[in-house]
N, C-alpha and C positions, 0 to 999 in steps of 0.2 A: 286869630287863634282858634274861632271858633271852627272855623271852616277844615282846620287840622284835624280836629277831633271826629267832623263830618269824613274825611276825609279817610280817617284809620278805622270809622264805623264801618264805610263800606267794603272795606278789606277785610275787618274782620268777621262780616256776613256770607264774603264769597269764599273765603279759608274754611266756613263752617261747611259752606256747599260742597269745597273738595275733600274735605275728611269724612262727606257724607260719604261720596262718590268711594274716596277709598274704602271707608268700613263696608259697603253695601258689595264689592268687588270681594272682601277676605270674606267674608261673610257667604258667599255663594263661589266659595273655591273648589265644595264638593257638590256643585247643583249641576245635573246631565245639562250638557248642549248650551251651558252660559256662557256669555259672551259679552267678557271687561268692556268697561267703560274707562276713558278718560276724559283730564278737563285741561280748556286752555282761559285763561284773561284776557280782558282788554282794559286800556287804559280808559278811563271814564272822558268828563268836558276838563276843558283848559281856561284858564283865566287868563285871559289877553291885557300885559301893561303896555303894550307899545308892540306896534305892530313893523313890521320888517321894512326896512326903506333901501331903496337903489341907489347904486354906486353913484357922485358929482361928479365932475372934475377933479373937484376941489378935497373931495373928504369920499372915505371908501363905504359899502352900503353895509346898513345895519340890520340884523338879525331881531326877529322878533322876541322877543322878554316876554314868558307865558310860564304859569303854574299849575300843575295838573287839582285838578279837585277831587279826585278817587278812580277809583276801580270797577270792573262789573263783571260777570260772567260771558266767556267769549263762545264757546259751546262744551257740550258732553258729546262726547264721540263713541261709541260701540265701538269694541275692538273684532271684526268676524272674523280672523284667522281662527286654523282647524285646530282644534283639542284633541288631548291624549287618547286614543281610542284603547277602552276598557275589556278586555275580556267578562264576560259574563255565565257562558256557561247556559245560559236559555237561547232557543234557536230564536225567537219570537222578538229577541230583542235586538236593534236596528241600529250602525251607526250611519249617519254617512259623509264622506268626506268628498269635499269642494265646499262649492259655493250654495247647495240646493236647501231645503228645506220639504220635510212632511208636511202634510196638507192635512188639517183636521174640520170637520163638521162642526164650527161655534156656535151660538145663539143665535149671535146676530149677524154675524159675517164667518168667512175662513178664518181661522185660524194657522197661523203657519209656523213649526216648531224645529227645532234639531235632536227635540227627545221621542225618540223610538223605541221604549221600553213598551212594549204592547200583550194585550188578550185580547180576549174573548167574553162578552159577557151573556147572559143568560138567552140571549135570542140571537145568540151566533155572530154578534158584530164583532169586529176587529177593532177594538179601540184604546186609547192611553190607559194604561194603568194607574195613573198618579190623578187626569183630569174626567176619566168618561170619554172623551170627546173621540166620536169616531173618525181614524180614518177614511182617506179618501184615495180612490183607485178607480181600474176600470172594474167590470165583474164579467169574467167567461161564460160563455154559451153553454148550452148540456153539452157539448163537442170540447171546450177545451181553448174554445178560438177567441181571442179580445178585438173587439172593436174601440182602438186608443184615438178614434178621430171623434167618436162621441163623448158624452157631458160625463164628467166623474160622480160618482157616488159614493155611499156607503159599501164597505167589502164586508159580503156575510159569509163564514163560515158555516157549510151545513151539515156538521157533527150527525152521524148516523144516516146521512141520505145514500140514498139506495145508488145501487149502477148496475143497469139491467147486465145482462144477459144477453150475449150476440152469438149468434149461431158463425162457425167458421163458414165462409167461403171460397179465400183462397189460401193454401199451403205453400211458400215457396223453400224451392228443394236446389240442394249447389253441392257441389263437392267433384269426386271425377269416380268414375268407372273404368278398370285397369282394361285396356284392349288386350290382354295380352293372356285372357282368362279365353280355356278352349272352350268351343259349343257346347251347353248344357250347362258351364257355368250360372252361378248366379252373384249377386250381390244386390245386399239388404238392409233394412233402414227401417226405424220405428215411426211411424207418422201418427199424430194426437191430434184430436181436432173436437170442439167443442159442440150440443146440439143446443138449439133453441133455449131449452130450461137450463143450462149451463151445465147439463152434465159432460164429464171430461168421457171420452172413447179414445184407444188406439188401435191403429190395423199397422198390419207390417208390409211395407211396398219392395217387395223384388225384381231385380230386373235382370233377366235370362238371356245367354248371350246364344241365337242363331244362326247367328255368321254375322263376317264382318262386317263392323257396323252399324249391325241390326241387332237388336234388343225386344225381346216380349216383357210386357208390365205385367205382372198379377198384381191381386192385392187379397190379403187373406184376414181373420181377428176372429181370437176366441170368447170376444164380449157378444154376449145373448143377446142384447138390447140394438144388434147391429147386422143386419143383411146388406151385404154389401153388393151391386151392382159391378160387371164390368166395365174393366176403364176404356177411353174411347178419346183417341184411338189406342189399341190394344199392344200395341208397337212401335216402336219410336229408332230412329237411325241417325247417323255421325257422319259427315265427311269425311277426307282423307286427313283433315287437320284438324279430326276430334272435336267437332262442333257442331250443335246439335241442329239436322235441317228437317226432321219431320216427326213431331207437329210443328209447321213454319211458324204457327208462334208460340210454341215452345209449352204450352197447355197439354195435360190431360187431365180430362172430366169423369167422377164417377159419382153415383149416386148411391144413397143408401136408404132402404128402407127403419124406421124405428119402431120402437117395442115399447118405449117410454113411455109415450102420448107425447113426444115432443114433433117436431116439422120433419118429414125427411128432406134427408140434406140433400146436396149439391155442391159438390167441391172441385175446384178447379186444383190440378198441384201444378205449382208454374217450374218448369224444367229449364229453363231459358242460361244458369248459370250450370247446369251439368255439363261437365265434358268426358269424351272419350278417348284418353290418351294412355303409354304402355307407363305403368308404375307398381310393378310386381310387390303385390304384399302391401298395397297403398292405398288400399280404397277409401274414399274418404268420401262419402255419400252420407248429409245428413239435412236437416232442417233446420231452418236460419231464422224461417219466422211462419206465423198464422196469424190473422186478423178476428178470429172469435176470441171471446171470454166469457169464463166464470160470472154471475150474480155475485155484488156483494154488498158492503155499505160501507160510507167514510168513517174510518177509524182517529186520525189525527191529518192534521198539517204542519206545513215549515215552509219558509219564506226563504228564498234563494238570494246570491248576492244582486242580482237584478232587479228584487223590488217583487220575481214573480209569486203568487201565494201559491201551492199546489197542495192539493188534498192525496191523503193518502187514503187506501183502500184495503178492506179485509184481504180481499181477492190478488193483494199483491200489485193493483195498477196503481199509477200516478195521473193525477187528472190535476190539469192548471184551473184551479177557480177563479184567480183575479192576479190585474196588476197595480201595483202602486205608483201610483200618481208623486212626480217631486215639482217643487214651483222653485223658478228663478226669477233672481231682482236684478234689474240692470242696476240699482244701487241696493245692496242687502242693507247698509248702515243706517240707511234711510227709514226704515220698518220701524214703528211703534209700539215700545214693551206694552204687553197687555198682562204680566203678572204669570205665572204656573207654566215656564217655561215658553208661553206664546209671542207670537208676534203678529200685526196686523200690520197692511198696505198704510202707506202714510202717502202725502202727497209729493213726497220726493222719491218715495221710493221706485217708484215704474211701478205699470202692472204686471201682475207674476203674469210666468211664461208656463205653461204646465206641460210638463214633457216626462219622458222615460229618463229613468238612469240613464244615464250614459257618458260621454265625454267630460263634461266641468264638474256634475257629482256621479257617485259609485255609493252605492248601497253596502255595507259591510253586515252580515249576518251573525248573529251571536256576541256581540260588542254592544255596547253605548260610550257615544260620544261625553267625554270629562269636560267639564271647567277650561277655559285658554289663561285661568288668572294665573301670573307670574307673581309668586309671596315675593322675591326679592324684589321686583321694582315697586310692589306695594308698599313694603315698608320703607322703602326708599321715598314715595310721595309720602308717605305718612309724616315722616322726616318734613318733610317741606312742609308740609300743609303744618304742622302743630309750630315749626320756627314761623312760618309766616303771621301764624296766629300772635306767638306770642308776642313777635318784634312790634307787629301794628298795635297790639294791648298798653305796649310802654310808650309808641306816639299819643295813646291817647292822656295816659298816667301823666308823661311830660307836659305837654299840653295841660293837661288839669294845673300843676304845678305852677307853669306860667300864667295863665290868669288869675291864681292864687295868689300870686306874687304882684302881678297888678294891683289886683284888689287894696293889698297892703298897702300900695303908694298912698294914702287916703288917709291913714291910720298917723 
């Protein structure tokens, strides 16, 4: 009898384990990026009265006669399917859905998380809000370019760093000029182009029709700060099918003296998409793009759905500062709770794979990833786990009873 009561002891140990399991699961039904656990049993040893024998001739074979002696914990399994993703309302804050995880800076190791709720803290790092722990990414070149084949690091944001100043070079100009305009015509077009110190200039570029085909450039501006040079070549001509053959590559170059103390320039305006076709009343000549800019300094950033960081600029540019880093597990359930949303490599889990966004997880911006706990099948174990409790409680109660009742025989 005793061995009954050993027996519902150890059920009623592992019933306590599963209503750990469930309360620990309701209990972080509103924690970002958590991810349910469940449990299974195993039947514990068997007491063997008679062990199984093979069929005779004469008599058919018997079955072995065995008594189980308890129960044990079979495992706790992490549930990683994806949670509810939250609107938030901060750009800053990260979900992402599949299989990947954020890569954080731990003590002693990576730390690997589903919570992307992030800042900035006093020395520009990009890190958890809840834990400190900085992410990890690549970090952009003064240009803008990542090198994602080198080692990850810390992503710093440099709140108020400067971006110089680039002098234009080249201008490019597209649209069409109407052939259909007589000799002496013109048509005209405002051109901006930046100097050295990032001051802005415009001149106004005309082009004057000769005869067919052929076109004179000026270039005229009522800014002080600007002597402008003639253009070179001074003249530019069309095909029969309105397409531009001279300058053969499609360039003119002027120069301009300054009055600033800036560099004088040098600008190429690339011609290459103008054409000269009949479109009465159409002229559609303008500027598409320039490669100088304005001085300015980083004002904010915002993280795209790709994981990429970019900074923003007084002066109106966008400059990519870093990407983030996501790591995959060939077994994610594998990973070891490390407590504040983290997770660390265990020896089942594989070693993370650290790659971009892309294909198995997606980056969602301005979200955080909820909870995957399900209240209804929770209180549904709940259910289980307090009957199982209580049923093994009266094996032991009974039990008590009958040896009590032994006892008596004596009496």
């Amino acid at each position: 009898m005793s061995s009954s009561i050993l027996t519902a002891a150890s059920a009623l140990r592992n019933h306590q384990t599963f209503m750990n399991v469930v309360a620990n699961n309701i209990a972080n039904m509103n924690t970002i990026g958590y991810k349910s656990a469940s449990l299974t049993f195993q039947d514990l040893l068997s007491r063997q009265l008679r062990a199984g024998a093979e069929p005779t001739p004469n008599r058919g074979g018997l079955n072995p006669i065995q008594f189980g002696l308890g129960m044990q914990l079979g495992s706790i399994t992490n549930n990683m399917g994806q949670g509810t993703l939250q609107s938030t309302g901060r750009p800053t804050d990260l979900a992402i859905t599949g299989t990947g995880f954020f890569i954080y800076a731990g003590a002693q190791q990576p730390i690997y998380s589903r919570d992307g709720a992030l800042g900035i803290d006093t020395q520009g790092g990009l890190m958890n809000l809840s834990t400190g722990m900085r992410i990890q990414g690549w970090q952009a070149d003064e240009d803008g370019d990542i090198n994602v084949a080198g080692a990850i690091d810390d992503i710093e944001i440099p709140i108020g760093a400067p971006m110089a100043a680039v002098a234009t070079e080249t201008v490019n100009v597209a649209g069409n000029i109407d052939a259909s305009l007589e000799d002496g015509e013109a048509v005209a077009t405002s051109v901006q182009f930046y100097d050295s110190l990032g001051g802005l200039h415009a001149f106004d570029l005309t082009f004057t029709k000769n005869d067919d085909n052929n076109w004179v450039v000026s270039l005229d501006t009522d800014d002080v700060d600007v002597t402008l040079g003639a253009p070179t070549p001074a003249t530019v001509q069309f095909n029969q099918r309105g397409e531009l053959i001279v300058p053969e590559n499609g360039n003119i170059t002027f120069t301009g003296a300054m009055a600033n103390g800036s560099e004088d320039v040098n600008i190429s305006l690339d011609l290459r998409n103008v054409t000269q076709l009949e479109a009465p009343g159409e002229d559609r000549l303008y500027v598409t793009s320039q490669d100088g800019r304005a001085a300015g300094e980083m004002i904010d950033f915002n993280i795209d759905d790709t994981g990429r960081v970019i900074g923003v600029f007084s002066n109106g540019l966008l400059r990519t500062l870093g990407q983030l880093a996501v790591a995959e597990f060939v077994n994610p359930a594998g990973l070891t709770k490390t407590g504040q949303n983290g997770w660390a490599v265990s020896g089942n889990s594989g070693d993370p794979q650290v790659v971009l966004a892309g294909d198995r997880s997606q980056i969602t911006a301005g979200f955080l990833e909820m909870s995957n706990v399900d209240l209804t099948l929770e209180f549904s174990e709940m259910i289980r786990a307090q009957r199982g409790f209580q049923a093994n409680s009266r094996v032991i109660s009974s039990s008590d009873e009958m040896i009590q009742e032994l006892v008596n025989l004596v009496r």
